[in-house]
N, CA, C and O atoms as CSV, one atom per row, in Angstrom:
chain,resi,resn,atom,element,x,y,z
A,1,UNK,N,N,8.154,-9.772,22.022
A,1,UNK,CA,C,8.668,-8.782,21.093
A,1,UNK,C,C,8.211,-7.388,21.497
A,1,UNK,O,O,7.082,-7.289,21.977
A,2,UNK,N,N,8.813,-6.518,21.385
A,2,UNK,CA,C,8.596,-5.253,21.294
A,2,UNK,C,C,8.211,-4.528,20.898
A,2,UNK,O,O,8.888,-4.762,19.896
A,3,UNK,N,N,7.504,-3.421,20.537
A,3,UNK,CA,C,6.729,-2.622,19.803
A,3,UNK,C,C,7.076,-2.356,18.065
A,3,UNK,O,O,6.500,-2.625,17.011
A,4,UNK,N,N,8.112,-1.802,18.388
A,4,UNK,CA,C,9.513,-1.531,17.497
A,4,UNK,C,C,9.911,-2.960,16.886
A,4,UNK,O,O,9.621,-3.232,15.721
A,5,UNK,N,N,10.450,-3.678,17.552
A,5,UNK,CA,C,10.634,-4.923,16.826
A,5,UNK,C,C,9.113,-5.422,16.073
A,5,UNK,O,O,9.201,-6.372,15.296
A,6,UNK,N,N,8.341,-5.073,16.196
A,6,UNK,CA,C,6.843,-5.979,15.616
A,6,UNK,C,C,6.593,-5.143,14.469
A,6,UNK,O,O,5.987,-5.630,13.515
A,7,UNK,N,N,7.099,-3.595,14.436
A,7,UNK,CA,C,7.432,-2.965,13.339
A,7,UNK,C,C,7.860,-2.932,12.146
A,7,UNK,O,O,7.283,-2.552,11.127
A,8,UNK,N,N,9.314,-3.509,12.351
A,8,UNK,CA,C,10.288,-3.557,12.085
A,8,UNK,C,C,9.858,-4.719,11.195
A,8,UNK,O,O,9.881,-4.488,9.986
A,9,UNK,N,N,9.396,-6.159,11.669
A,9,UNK,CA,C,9.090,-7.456,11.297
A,9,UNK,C,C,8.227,-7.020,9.976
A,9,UNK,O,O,8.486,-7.473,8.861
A,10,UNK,N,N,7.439,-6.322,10.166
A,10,UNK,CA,C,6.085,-6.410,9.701
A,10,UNK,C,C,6.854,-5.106,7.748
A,10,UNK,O,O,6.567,-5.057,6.552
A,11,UNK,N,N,7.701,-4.498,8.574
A,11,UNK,CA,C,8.201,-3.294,7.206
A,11,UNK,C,C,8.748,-4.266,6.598
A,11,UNK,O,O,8.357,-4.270,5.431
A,12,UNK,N,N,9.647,-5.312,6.868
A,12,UNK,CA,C,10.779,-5.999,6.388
A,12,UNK,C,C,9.552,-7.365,5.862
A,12,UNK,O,O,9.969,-7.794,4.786
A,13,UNK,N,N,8.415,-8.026,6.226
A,13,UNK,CA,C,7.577,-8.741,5.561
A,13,UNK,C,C,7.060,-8.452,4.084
A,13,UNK,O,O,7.105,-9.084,3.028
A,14,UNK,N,N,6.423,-6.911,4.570
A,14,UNK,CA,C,5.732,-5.748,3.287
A,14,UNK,C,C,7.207,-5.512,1.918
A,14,UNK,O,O,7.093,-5.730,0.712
A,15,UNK,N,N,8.436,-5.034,2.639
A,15,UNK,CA,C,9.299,-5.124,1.389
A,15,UNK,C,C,9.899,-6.373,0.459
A,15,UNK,O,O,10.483,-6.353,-0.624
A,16,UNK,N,N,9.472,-7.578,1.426
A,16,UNK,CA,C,9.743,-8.507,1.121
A,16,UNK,C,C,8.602,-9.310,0.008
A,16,UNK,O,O,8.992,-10.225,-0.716
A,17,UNK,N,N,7.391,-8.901,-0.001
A,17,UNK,CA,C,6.548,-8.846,-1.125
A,17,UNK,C,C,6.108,-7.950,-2.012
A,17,UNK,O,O,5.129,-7.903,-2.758
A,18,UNK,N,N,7.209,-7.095,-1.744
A,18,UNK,CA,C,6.688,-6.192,-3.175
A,18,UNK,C,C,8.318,-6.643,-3.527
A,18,UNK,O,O,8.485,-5.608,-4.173
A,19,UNK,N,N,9.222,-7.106,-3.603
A,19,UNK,CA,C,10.130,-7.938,-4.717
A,19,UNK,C,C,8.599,-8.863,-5.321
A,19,UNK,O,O,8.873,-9.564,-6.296
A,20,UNK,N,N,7.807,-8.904,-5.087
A,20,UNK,CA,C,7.204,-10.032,-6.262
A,20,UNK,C,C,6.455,-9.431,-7.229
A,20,UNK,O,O,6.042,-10.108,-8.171
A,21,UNK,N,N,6.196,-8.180,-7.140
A,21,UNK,CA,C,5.445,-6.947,-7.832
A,21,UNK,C,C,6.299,-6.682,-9.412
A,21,UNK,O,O,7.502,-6.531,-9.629
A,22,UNK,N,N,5.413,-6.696,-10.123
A,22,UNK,CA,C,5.589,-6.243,-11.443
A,22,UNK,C,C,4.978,-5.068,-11.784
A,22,UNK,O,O,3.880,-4.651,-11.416
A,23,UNK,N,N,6.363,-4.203,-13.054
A,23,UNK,CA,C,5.937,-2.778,-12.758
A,23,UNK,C,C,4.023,-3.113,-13.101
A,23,UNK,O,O,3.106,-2.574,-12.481
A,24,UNK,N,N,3.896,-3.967,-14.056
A,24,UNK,CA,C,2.403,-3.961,-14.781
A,24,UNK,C,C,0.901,-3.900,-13.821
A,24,UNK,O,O,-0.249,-3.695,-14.210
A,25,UNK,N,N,1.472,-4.185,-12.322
A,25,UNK,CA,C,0.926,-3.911,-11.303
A,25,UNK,C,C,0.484,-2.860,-10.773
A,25,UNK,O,O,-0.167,-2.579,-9.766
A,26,UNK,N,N,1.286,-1.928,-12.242
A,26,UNK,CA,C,0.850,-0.160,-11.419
A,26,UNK,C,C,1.029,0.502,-12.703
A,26,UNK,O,O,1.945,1.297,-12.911
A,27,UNK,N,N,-0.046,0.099,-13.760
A,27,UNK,CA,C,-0.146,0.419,-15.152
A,27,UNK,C,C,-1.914,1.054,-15.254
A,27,UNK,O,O,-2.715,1.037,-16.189
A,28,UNK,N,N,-2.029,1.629,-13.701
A,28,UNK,CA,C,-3.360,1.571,-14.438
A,28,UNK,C,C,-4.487,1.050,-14.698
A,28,UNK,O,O,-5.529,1.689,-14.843
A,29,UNK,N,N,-4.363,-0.187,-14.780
A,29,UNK,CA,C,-5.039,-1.283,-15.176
A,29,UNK,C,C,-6.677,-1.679,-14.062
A,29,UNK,O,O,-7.536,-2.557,-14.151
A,30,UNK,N,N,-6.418,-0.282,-12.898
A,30,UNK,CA,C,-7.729,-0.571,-11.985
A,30,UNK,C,C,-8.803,-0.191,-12.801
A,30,UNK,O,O,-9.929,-0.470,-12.389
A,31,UNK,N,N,-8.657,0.536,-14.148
A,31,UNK,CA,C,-9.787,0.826,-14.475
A,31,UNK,C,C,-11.131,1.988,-13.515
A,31,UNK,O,O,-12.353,2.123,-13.437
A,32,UNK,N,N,-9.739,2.643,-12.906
A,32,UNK,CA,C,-11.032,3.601,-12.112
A,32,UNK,C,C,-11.633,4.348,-12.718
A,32,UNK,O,O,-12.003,5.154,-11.865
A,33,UNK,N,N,-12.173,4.798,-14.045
A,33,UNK,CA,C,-13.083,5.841,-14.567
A,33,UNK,C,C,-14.158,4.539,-14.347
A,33,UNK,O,O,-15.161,5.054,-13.852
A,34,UNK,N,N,-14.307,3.585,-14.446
A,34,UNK,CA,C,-15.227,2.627,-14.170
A,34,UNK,C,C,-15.792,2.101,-12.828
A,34,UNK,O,O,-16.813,1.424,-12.945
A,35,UNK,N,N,-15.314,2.287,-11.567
A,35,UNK,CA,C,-15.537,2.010,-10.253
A,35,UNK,C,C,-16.768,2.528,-9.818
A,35,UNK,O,O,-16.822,3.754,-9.908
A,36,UNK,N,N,-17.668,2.038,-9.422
A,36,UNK,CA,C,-18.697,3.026,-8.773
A,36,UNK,C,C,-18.038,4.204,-7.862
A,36,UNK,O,O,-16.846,4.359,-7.599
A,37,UNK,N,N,-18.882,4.800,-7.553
A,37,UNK,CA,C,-18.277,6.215,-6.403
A,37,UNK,C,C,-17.712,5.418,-5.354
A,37,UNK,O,O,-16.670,5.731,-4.777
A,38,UNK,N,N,-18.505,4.205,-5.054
A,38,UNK,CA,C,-17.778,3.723,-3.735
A,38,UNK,C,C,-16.953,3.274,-3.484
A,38,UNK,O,O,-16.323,3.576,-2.470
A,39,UNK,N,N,-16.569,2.260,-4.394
A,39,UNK,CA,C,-15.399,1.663,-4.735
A,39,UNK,C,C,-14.172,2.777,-5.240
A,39,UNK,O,O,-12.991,2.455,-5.107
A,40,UNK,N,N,-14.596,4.248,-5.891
A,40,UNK,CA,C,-13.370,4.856,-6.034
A,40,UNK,C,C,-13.199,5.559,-4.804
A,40,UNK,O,O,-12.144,6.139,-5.061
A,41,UNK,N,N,-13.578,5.999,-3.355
A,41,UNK,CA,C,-13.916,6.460,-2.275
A,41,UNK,C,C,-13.137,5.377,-1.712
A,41,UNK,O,O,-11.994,5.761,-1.465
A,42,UNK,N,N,-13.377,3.938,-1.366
A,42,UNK,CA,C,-12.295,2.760,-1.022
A,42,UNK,C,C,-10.943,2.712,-1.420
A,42,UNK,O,O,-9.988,2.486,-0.676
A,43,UNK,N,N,-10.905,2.988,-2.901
A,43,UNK,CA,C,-9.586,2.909,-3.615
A,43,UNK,C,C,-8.624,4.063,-3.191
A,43,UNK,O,O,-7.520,3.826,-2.702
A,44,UNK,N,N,-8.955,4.938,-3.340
A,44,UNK,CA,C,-8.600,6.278,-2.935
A,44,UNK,C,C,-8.015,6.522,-1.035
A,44,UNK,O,O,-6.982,6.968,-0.537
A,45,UNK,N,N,-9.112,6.043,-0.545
A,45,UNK,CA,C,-8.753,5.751,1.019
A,45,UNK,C,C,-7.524,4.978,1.258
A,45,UNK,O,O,-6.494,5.303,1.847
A,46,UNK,N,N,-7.840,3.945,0.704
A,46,UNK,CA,C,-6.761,2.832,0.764
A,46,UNK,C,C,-5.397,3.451,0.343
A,46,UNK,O,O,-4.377,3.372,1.027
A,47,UNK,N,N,-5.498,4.093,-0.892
A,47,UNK,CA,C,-4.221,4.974,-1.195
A,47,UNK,C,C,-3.428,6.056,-0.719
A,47,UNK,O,O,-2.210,6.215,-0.800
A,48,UNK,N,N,-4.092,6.600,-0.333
A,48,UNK,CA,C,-4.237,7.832,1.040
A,48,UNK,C,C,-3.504,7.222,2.377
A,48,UNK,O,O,-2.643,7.854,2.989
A,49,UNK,N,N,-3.971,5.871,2.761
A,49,UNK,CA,C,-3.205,5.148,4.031
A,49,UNK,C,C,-2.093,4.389,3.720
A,49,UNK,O,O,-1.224,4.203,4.572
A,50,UNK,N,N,-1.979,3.755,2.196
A,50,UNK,CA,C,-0.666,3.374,1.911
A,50,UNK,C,C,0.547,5.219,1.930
A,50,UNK,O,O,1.591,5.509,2.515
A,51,UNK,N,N,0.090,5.600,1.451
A,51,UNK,CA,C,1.026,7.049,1.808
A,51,UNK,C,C,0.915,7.522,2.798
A,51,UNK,O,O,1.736,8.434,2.900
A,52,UNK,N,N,0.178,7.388,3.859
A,52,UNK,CA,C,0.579,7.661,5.356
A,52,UNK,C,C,1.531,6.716,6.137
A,52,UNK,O,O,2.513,6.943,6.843
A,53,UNK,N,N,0.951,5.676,5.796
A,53,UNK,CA,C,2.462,4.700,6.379
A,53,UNK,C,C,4.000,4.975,5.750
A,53,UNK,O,O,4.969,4.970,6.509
A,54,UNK,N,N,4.166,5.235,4.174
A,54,UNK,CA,C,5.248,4.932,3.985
A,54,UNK,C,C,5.941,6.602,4.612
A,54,UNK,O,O,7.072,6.720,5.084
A,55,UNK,N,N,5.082,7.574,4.477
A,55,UNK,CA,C,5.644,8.629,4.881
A,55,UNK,C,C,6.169,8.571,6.229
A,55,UNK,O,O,7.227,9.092,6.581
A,56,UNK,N,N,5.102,7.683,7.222
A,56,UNK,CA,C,5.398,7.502,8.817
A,56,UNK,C,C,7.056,6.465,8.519
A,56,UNK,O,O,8.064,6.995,8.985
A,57,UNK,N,N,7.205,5.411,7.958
A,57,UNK,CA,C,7.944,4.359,8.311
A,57,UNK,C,C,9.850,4.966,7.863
A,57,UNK,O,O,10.921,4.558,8.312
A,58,UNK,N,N,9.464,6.341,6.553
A,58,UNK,CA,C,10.291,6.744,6.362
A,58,UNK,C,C,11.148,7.864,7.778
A,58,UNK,O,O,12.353,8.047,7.951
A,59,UNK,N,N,9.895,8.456,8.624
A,59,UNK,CA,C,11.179,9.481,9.696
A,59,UNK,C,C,11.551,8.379,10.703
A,59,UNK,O,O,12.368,8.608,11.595
Protein backbone atom coordinates (compact mmCIF):
# COMPACT_ATOMS: atom_id res chain seq x y z
CA UNK A 1 0.00 0.00 0.00
CA UNK A 2 0.93 3.39 -0.42
CA UNK A 3 1.35 6.23 1.67
CA UNK A 4 -1.85 7.90 0.58
CA UNK A 5 -3.72 4.79 0.39
CA UNK A 6 -2.72 3.92 4.29
CA UNK A 7 -4.25 7.39 4.78
CA UNK A 8 -7.00 7.19 3.21
CA UNK A 9 -7.74 3.54 5.04
CA UNK A 10 -7.07 4.82 8.30
CA UNK A 11 -9.62 8.49 7.64
CA UNK A 12 -12.31 6.13 6.28
CA UNK A 13 -11.69 3.55 9.65
CA UNK A 14 -11.82 6.92 12.14
CA UNK A 15 -15.24 8.08 10.22
CA UNK A 16 -16.41 4.86 10.36
CA UNK A 17 -16.43 4.94 14.28
CA UNK A 18 -17.59 7.99 15.05
CA UNK A 19 -21.14 6.76 13.28
CA UNK A 20 -21.12 4.97 16.77
CA UNK A 21 -20.73 8.28 18.77
CA UNK A 22 -23.53 9.79 20.62
CA UNK A 23 -24.06 13.47 20.71
CA UNK A 24 -23.88 12.67 24.87
CA UNK A 25 -20.27 11.88 24.11
CA UNK A 26 -19.55 15.55 23.85
CA UNK A 27 -21.82 16.93 26.71
CA UNK A 28 -19.17 17.78 28.82
CA UNK A 29 -19.38 15.12 30.91
CA UNK A 30 -15.16 15.00 31.23
CA UNK A 31 -15.67 16.86 34.18
CA UNK A 32 -12.51 18.98 33.57
CA UNK A 33 -12.83 21.65 36.41
CA UNK A 34 -11.94 18.36 38.27
CA UNK A 35 -8.78 16.86 36.38
CA UNK A 36 -5.59 17.40 38.03
CA UNK A 37 -3.30 19.98 36.01
CA UNK A 38 -1.98 16.96 34.36
CA UNK A 39 -4.56 15.27 33.19
CA UNK A 40 -6.09 18.74 31.93
CA UNK A 41 -2.47 19.42 30.09
CA UNK A 42 -3.16 15.59 28.44
CA UNK A 43 -6.74 16.41 27.67
CA UNK A 44 -6.08 19.57 26.12
CA UNK A 45 -2.96 18.15 24.07
CA UNK A 46 -4.90 15.43 22.89
CA UNK A 47 -7.47 18.05 21.69
CA UNK A 48 -5.10 20.32 20.15
CA UNK A 49 -3.87 17.06 17.89
CA UNK A 50 -7.37 15.90 17.20
CA UNK A 51 -7.67 19.55 15.48
CA UNK A 52 -4.48 19.32 13.78
CA UNK A 53 -5.35 16.27 11.97
CA UNK A 54 -8.80 17.14 11.02
CA UNK A 55 -7.56 20.54 9.80
CA UNK A 56 -4.52 18.54 7.90
CA UNK A 57 -7.03 15.68 6.43
CA UNK A 58 -9.43 18.52 5.36
CA UNK A 59 -6.73 20.45 2.46
Amino acid sequence: MTKNSDKEIKLEDFRKSLENIDKEDFDGHTNFESLSAREKLIWLSELNYFKYIVKKTKN
